[in-house]
C-alpha positions, 0 to 999 in steps of 0.5 A, a space after each residue: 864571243 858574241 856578236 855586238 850590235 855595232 858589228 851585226 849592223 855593219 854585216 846587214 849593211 855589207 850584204 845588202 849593199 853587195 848583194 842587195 838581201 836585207 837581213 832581218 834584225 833577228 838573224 845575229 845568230 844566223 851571222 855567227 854561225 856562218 861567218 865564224 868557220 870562214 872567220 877561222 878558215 881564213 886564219 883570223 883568231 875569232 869572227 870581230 877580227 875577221 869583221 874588224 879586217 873586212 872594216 879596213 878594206 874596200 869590198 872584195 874577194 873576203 867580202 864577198 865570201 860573207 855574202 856567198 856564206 851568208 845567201 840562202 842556198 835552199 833547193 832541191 830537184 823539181 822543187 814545188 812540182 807544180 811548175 814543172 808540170 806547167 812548163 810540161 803540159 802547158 808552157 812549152 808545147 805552147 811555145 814550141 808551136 809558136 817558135 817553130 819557124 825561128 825554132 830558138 828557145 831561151 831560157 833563165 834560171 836565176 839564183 840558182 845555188 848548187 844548180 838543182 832547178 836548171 838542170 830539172 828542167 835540162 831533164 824535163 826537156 830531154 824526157 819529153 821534148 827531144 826533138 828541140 835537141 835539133 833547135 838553139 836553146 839557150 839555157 842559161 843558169 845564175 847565181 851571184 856566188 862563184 863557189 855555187 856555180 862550181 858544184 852545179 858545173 861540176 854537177 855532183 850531189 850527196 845521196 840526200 841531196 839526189 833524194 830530194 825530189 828526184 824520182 828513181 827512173 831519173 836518177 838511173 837514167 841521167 846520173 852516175 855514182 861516183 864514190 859516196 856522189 852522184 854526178 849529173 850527165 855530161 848529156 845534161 850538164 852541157 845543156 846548161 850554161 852557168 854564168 855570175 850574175 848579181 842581180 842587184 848590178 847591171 846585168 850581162 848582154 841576154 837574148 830575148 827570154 821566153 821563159 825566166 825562173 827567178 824562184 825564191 829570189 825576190 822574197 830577200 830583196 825590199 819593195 825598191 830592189 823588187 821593183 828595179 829587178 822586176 822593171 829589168 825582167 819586164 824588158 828581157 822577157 817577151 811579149 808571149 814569154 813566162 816568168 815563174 817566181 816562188 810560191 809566196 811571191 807576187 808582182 802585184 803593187 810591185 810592177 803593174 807591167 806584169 798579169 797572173 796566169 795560173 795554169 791548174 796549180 802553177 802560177 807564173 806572169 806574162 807582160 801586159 804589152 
């Protein structure tokens, strides 16, 4: 059966109440397909019963599993390459010089799905700044779904998934075959320290960033929950440090707090103080 208006309200609702992502009214079939196998995984007989147990309950663990079901989980490795290229050339020689006494980096990656871009740039860092392996970096690593967190802890990926945007020599290098799997080095995957933030809450206790990617994020989120994330993100990043959003995404008239720095084809922000 199809999914009624009634129901279709009450599911945009629930996500953007819990997660903050506002669906747009054309996704009705973007909710049936992906909560009617968690409908029936769960053992209800059709997707109404599952909406009309979720009615009855306080938001919790099935709750979240519509949100989990239904956020975007699109990534790849060294997705848009031209940031990368920033953070190699550019970003992280400048930052290294200026922490060398501190010799400390703190970096974030948020809403990171299955863990493709953290650990991109775990293998950035390895290729071609091995020397920090004698600094503290802290790398964090977030997402609001706990089922996406496991796989990018456990670190194993499909060969499509190792094909999209992961050259030959990296692959090799800092991955082994497990069965019809890769699985990510034990040599990457300890760089990285994943944790469930949701964006839209408070946040855990962060050092002082000085580099923060929250690509693609912001693009589900409306004008208020924007500026909120972006007023948070203004006070953990600092003076000198970077934030890169995705391509189609802009802190113009949405927090003036932030300027554009543009390095050849990368676009990232720094504060204005």
């Amino acid at each position: 059966m199809a999914l009624d208006a009634d129901d279709f309200t009450y599911i945009r609702r629930l996500l953007h109440e819990l997660s903050g992502v506002t669906l747009d009214g054309d996704k009705k079939y973007l909710v049936e397909t992906r909560l009617t196998p968690v409908a029936y995984q769960e053992g209800f007989a059709s997707l109404q019963d599952f909406i009309a147990r979720l009615r009855l309950h306080a938001p919790g663990e099935l709750h979240m599993q519509v949100v989990e079901a239904l956020a975007t989980k699109e990534t790849q490795f060294f997705r848009d390459v031209h940031p990368f290229v920033a953070l190699k050339t550019s970003i992280l020689p400048e930052l290294i010089e200026k922490r060398s006494a501190e010799r400390r980096l703190n970096l974030w990656c948020a809403a990171v799905s299955s863990g493709q871009e953290p650990y991109s740039v775990a293998m950035l860092l390895l290729e071609h700044f091995p020397h920090l392996a004698n600094w503290n970096v802290h790398f964090v690593a977030s997402d609001i779904s706990a089922s996406a967190l496991e796989q990018a802890q456990q670190g194993y990926y499909s060969q499509l998934e190792v094909n999209r945007g992961l050259s030959t020599p990296l692959l090799l290098k800092y991955f082994r075959r497990q069965g019809a799997r890769w699985q990510i080095s034990e040599q990457v995957r300890r760089r990285v320290q994943f944790c469930k933030i949701n964006l839209i809450h408070a946040w855990p206790s962060l050092p002082p960033m000085d580099i923060i990617l929250m690509r693609n994020v912001l693009i589900y989120f409306n004008v208020e929950t924007k500026k909120v994330i972006l007023g948070k993100v203004c006070q953990l990043l600092r003076p000198d440090g970077y934030l890169f959003l995705g391509s189609v995404e802009t802190t113009l008239n949405l927090d003036a707090s932030f300027k554009k720095v543009q390095f050849d084809k990368a676009v990232c922000y720094q504060s204005r103080l």
